[in-house]
N, C-alpha and C positions, 0 to 999 in steps of 0.2 A: 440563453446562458446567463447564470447570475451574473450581476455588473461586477461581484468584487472578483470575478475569476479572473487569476494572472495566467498569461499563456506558460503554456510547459512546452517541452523538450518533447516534437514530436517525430518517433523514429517511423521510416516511410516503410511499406508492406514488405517491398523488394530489398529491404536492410537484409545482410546475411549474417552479421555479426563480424567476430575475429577467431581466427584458427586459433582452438586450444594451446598449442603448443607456443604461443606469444604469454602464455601468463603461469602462477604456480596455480595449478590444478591435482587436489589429491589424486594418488596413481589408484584410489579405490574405485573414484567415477570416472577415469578416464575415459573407458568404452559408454559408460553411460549417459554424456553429454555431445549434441552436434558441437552448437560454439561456443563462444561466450558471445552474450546479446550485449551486457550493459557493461563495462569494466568499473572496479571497484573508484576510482577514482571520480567518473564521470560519476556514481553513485552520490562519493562524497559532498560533489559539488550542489548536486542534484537536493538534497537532504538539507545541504546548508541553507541554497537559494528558499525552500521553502519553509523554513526555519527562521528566515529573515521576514518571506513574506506574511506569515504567519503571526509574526511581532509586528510587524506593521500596522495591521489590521488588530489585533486584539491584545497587544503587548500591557494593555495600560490597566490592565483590570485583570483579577485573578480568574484562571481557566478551569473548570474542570474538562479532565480530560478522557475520553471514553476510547478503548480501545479493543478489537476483537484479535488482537495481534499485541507484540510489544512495543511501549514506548519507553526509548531511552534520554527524553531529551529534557534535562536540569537547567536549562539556562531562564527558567521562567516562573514564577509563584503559582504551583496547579496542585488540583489535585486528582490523581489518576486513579481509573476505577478498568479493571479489566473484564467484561460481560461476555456471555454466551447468551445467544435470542434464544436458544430454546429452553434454560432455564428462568428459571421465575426471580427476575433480578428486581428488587424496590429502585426504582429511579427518581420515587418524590424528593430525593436529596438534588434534583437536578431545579426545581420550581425557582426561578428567578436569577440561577447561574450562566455566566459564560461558557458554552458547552462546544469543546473543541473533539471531534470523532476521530480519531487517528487510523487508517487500515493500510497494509500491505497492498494489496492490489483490489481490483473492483473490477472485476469479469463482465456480469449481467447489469448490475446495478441492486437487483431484487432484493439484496438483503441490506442493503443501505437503505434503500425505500423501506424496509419493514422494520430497522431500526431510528430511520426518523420519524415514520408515523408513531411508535413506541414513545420516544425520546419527547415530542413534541407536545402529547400529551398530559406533560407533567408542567406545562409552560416557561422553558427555560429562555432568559432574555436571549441570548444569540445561541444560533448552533450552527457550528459552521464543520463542514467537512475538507480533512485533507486524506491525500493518496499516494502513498511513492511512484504507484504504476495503472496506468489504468486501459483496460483490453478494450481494443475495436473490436469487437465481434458481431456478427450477425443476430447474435442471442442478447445483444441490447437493449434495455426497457428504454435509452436515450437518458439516463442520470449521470451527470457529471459533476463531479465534487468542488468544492469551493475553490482548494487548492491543488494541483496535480504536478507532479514531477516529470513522470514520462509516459507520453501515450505510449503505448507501443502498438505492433500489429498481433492478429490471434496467434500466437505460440505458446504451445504450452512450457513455462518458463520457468526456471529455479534458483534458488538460489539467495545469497542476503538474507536469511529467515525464514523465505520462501521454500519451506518443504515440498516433500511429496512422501507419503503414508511416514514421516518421518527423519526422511532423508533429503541429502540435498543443503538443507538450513544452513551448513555451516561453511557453506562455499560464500566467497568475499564480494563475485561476481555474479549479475545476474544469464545465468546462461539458457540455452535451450535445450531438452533434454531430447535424448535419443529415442527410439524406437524401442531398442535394447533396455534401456533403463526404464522407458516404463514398464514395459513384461515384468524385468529384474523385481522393479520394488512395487508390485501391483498386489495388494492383498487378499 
């Protein structure tokens, strides 16, 4: 494990979440989610802690910021560039930058590894990875990000941003989707 990884919030396999019916859940996905996994607040906290760690480590110099998802966080001198790997993105503007990768979750690892072998190429002074959520799964290449918020166990999960074929994203909480709602929103 890199030295500067700070430990995260690691939720145990047998976590079951909390009963829907404890938080405001649209009445659209109601039948479409088992629980809620992470609640909005735990989120918060979650975000903040790695927000701090994050300035800890690289606060002192300016960030660029790469992100395959969104980032919303102003509190720092960056500058954000939002990429797809399988477009033909020019990355030479990253040669000698503080290069901070920002992702929603990290399933396999595989596309993190294919975007730091990308990224790394271009010789940028640091690049360090952070992750809101990051899946144990048996489908593991064993990459773990610089900074992590919450392990979780493999569930397929939604929520905070976290779509599925589009849906989902605008729920507060990270939940577990149903059976029902994959079918529902499967394309």
């Amino acid at each position: 494990l890199p030295q500067t990884l700070v430990p995260s919030v690691v939720i145990s396999d047998d976590e079951s979440g909390y009963d829907l019916s404890l938080f405001c859940i649209p009445n659209r996905y109601a039948k479409d989610l088992e629980r809620v996994f992470i609640p909005h607040g735990l989120i918060m906290d979650g975000t903040e802690r790695l927000a701090r760690d994050v300035m800890k480590e690289m606060g002192g110099h300016h960030i660029v910021a790469l992100s395959l998802n969104r980032n919303s966080d102003r509190s720092i001198p960056m500058t954000v560039d939002f990429i797809r790997l399988k477009s033909y993105y020019d990355l030479s503007t990253l040669t000698g930058q503080n290069v901070l990768t920002v992702e929603d979750i990290i399933d396999t690892g595989k596309t993190m590894q294919t975007l730091l072998f990308l990224v790394k190429q271009y010789n940028p002074k640091v690049v360090k990875i952070t992750s809101l959520l990051v899946k144990r799964t048996s489908q593991s290449v064993g990459y773990r990000p610089d900074f992590v918020g919450f392990e979780i166990p493999d569930k397929f999960v939604v929520g905070y941003a976290l779509d599925y074929n589009e849906y989902f994203g605008d729920l507060n909480h990270v939940c577990v989707i149903s059976e029902t709602g994959k079918s529902k929103y499967k394309t």
